[in-house]
N, C-alpha and C positions, 0 to 999 in steps of 0.2 A: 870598611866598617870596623867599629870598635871589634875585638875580638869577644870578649864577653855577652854583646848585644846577639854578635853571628853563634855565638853555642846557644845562646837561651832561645832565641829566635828558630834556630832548628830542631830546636827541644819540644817547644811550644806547640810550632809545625807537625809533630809528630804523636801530641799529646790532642788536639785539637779534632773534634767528630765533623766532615766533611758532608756527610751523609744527609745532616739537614743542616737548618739555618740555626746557628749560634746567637744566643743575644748577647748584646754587648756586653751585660755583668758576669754572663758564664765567662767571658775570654775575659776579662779582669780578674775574675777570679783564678782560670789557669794561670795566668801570669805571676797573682800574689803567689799561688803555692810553687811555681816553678822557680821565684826570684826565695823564697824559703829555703827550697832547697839546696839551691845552690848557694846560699848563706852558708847552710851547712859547714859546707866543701870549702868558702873562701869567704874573708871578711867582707861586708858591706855594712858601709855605714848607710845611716838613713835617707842622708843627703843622695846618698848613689842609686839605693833602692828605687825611691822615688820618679830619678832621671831616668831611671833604664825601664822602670815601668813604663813610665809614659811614651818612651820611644816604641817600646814594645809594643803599645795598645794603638800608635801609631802604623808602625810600621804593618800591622796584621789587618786592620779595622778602615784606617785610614788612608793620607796622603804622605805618609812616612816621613821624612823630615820637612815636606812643607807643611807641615800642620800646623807647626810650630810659628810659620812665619804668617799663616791662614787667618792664624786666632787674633792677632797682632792686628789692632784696627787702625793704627796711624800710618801701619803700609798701605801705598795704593799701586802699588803696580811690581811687579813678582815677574824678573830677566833670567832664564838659567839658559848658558849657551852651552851647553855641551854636562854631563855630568858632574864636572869640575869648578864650575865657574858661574856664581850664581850673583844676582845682583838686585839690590832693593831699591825702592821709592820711599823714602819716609820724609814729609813734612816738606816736598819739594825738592830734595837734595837725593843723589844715588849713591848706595853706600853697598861696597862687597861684602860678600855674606860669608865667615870664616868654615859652614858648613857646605858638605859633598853629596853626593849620589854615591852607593858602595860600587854602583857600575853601571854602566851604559844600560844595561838588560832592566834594572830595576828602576832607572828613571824611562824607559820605554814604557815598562808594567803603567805605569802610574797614569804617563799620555794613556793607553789604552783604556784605564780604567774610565777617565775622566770620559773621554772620547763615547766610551758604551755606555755611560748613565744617561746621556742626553741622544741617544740613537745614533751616533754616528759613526762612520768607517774610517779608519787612519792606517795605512801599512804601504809596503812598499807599491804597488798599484796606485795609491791614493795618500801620496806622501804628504797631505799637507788636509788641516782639517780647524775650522770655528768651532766653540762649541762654549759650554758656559759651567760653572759648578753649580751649588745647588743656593746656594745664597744671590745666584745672580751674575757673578763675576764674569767677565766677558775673557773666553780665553781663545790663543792663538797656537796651534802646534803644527811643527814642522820634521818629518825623519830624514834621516839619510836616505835615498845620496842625494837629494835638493840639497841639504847644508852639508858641510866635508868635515864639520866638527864635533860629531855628535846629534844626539836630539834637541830643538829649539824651544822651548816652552815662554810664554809671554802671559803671560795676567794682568787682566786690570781691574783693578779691586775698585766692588761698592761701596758705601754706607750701608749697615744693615739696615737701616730705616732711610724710605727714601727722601732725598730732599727736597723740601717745598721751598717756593718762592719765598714765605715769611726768612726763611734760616739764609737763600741768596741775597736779601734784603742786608739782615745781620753782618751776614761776610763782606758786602762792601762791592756784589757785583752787581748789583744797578739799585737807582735809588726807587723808595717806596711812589713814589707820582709813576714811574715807569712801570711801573710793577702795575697799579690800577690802568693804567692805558690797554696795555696788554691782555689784560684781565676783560678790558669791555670789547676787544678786538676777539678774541676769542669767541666771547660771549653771541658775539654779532657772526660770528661765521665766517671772518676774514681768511684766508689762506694764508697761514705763515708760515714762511720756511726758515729755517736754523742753520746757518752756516760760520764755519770758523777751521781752526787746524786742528794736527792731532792733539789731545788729551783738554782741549779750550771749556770741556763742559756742554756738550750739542745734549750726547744722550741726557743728561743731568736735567737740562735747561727743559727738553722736551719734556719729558714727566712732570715738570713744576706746574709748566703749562697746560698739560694733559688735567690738572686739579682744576681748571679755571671752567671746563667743558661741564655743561649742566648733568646730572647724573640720571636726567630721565634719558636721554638720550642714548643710542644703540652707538657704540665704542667697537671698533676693528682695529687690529694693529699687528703690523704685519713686520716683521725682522730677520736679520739671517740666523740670528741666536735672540732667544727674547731676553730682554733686559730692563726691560719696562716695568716700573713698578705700581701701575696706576692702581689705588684704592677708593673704596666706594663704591665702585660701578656696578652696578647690579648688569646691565646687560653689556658685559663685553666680551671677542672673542678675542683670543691671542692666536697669530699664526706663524711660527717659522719656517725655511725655506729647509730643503732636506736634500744631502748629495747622495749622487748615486752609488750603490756597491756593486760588488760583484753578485750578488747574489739577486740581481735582476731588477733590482727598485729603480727606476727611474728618477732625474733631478726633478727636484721641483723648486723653483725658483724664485722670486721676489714677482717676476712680472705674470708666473701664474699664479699666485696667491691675490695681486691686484686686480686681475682680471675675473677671478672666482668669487672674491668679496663683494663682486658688483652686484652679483645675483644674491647678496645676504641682506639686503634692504640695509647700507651703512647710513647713518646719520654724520658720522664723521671716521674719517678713515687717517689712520699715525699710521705712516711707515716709517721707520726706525732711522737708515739712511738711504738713498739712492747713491751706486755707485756705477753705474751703467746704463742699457738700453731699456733699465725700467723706467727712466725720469722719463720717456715718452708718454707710457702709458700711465703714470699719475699725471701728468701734463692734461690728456684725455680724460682722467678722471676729474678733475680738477675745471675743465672746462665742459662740463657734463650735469651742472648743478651738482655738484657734493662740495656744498662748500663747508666750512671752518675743518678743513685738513690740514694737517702740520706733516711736515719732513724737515729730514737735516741732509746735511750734504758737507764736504772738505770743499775749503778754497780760504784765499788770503784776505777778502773782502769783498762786502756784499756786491757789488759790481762784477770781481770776479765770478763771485756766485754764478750768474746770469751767463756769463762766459760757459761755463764749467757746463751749467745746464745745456746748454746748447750742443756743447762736444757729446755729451749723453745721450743725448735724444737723436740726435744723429747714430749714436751707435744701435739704439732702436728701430728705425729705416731712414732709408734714402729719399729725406724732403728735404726741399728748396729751402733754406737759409730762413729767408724771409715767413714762409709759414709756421717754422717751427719757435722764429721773436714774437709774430703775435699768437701765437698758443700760451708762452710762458708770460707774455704782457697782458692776457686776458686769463691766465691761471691764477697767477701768485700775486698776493697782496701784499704781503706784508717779508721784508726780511730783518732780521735781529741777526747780527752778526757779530762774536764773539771772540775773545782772542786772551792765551796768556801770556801774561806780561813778566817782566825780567826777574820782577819778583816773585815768579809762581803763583802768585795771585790770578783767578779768572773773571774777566769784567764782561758788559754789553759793552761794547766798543762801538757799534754804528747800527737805530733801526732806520729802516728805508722802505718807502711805499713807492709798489711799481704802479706807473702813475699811464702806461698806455705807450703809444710807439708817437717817436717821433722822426717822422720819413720812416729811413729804415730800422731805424735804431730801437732798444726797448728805452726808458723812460725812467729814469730813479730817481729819486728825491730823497735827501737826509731831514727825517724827520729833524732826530736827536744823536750830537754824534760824540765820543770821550774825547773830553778836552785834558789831556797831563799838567802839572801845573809844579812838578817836582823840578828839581834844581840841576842842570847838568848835573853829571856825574853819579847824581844817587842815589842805590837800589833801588831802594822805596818806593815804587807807584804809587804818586797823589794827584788827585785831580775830579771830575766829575761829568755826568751825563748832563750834554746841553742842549738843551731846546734851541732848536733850529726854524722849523715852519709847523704848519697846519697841516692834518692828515686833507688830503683833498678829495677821495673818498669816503660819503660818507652816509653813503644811502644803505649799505645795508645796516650802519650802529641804528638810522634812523627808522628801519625796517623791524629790527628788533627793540624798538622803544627805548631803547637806550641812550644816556646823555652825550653829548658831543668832550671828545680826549681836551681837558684844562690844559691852558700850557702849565709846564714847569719851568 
């Protein structure tokens, strides 16, 4: 740490009433008069007042040097592996970050802090912990001794305003005919699941879709960190999953919050991802009348998908193969599968309607799938969503009076 920072900082520390709660302008104001005085004693120009302020009101208030890269909205994703070695996301490309942690201890402070606004426990017992800031941001924290190099911190940064379909439209990930398709599938109560890799847009994509659900409607959504921005909803509840501490709480987990939401009369039920023996029990919800549910899920394509689901729901119990294709060939309607491309741009790459079993098999059909149309060799991703076939279910759009999907 700058030397100047560490005297005022312990200065301030010493200056500052512990006893109750500080408001932010009181500790601005010890700072103005502490960075006064110490003008006094030694030149500061204005330019430096200013920097050391702010670090100041960081460091005390805040996230201390990540504040700085917090406010910063063209970063989206925030790598520090160890005190020393921090690394950014800006506009698709990752760039080192010339600034430090003063020491192992005070980028721990910061994990803790983070970790105790959203309830959760992180220490050596429980070295490893999800949790989110307050704007949403989805974060990842790891201590020693699981990593050998310090403490692990990973962020993945939102939009402060969340994105809708109209702004996916804009950016060039699916075109506006796709966009209304979607829109009457929703509408109608189809079951759509979101799958893609990491960073492709799942969370992103779900929320745009979450706007399409009628707002009279009773909204559950359940996640391990919420990150969900759905607005409007007059009736909806949010629920995340909670690890256990030492101090007796119990886990509570993704598949008992799916199982509890049963009893909340849901009209439509968003889990956030499945990454385990819950896809059974949405499976079971899912084939239980609750339909127009959305999840996301990892995997490399929507066929994977289906793959992946199955290794899942197996980790949920010990059923026969074949029971567990037609649960998920009589759950899921609809998949939108996602992916980014070289250019760091993220598209719908492939939707697909699971259309029923055939023998043993489940059943997929590409609706509409991204044809590239770009030139060997260059960056650029060009190309377009192509209409393929006809949705072949179509009783429940016809169920909700709604018109049969146009081709595009």
């Amino acid at each position: 740490m700058d030397h100047k920072k560490e005297l005022l900082l312990r200065k301030i520390h010493e200056t500052i009433d512990y006893s109750r709660e500080m408001e932010e302008a009181e500790v601005k104001n010890l700072i103005a008069e502490c960075l006064t005085e110490y003008g006094r004693q030694e030149f500061l120009t204005l330019k430096e007042k200013e920097k050391l302020g702010k670090e100041l009101f960081y460091a005390i208030r805040k996230l201390d040097i990540l504040q700085e890269i917090l406010e910063d909205t063209e970063i989206t994703e925030i790598m520090i592996n160890g005190p020393d070695h921090i690394f950014i996301e800006k506009k698709g490309r990752l760039y080192a970050w010339e600034n430090c942690f003063s020491s192992q201890e005070k980028l721990e402070d910061i994990i803790q802090q983070i970790a105790s606004k959203c309830n959760r426990v992180i220490n050596e017992a429980f070295p490893i912990v999800d949790a989110r800031l307050e704007d949403g941001s989805r974060v990842n924290a790891v201590l020693p001794p699981v990593v050998l190099d310090g403490p692990v911190l990973t962020i993945r940064r939102f939009p402060g305003e969340p994105v809708d379909m109209e702004r996916l439209i804009q950016l060039g990930s699916l075109p506006r005919e796709a966009a209304f398709w979607l829109k009457l599938l929703v509408q109608a109560g189809y079951n759509i699941f979101i799958s893609g890799g990491t960073g492709s847009g799942k969370t992103t994509f779900l929320n745009a879709l979450s706007e399409y659900i009628p707002r009279e409607e009773r909204i559950i959504t359940i996640e391990d960190s919420a990150e969900l921005q759905i607005r409007d909803a007059p009736n909806l509840i949010r629920m995340e999953t909670r690890n256990a501490n030492g101090e007796g709480c119990r886990e509570i987990t993704i598949r008992d919050l799916i199982r509890t939401s049963l009893r909340m009369r849901p009209d439509r039920l968003i889990v956030g991802e499945v990454r385990g023996g819950e896809a059974l029990d949405l499976l079971q919800c899912l084939n239980t009348g609750h339909d127009g549910s959305l999840s996301t899920g990892h995997a490399n394509s929507a066929r994977d998908m289906l793959s992946r689901l199955e290794t899942m729901a197996l980790m949920g119990m010990d059923l026969p193969l074949p029971a567990i294709r037609r649960q998920i060939a009589s759950g899921i309607d609809i998949i939108v599968h996602l992916g980014r491309l070289r250019d760091k741009t993220r598209k719908v790459l492939e939707i697909a309607e699971v259309s029923g079993m055939d023998q043993e098999e489940i059943r997929l059909e590409t609706l509409c799938i991204f044809e590239e149309t770009s030139e060997k060799g260059e960056r650029e991703v060009r190309g377009k969503l192509v209409y393929k076939k006809e949705l072949s279910d179509r009783q429940k759009l016809a169920a909700a009076g709604l018109p049969e999907l146009p081709a595009f």
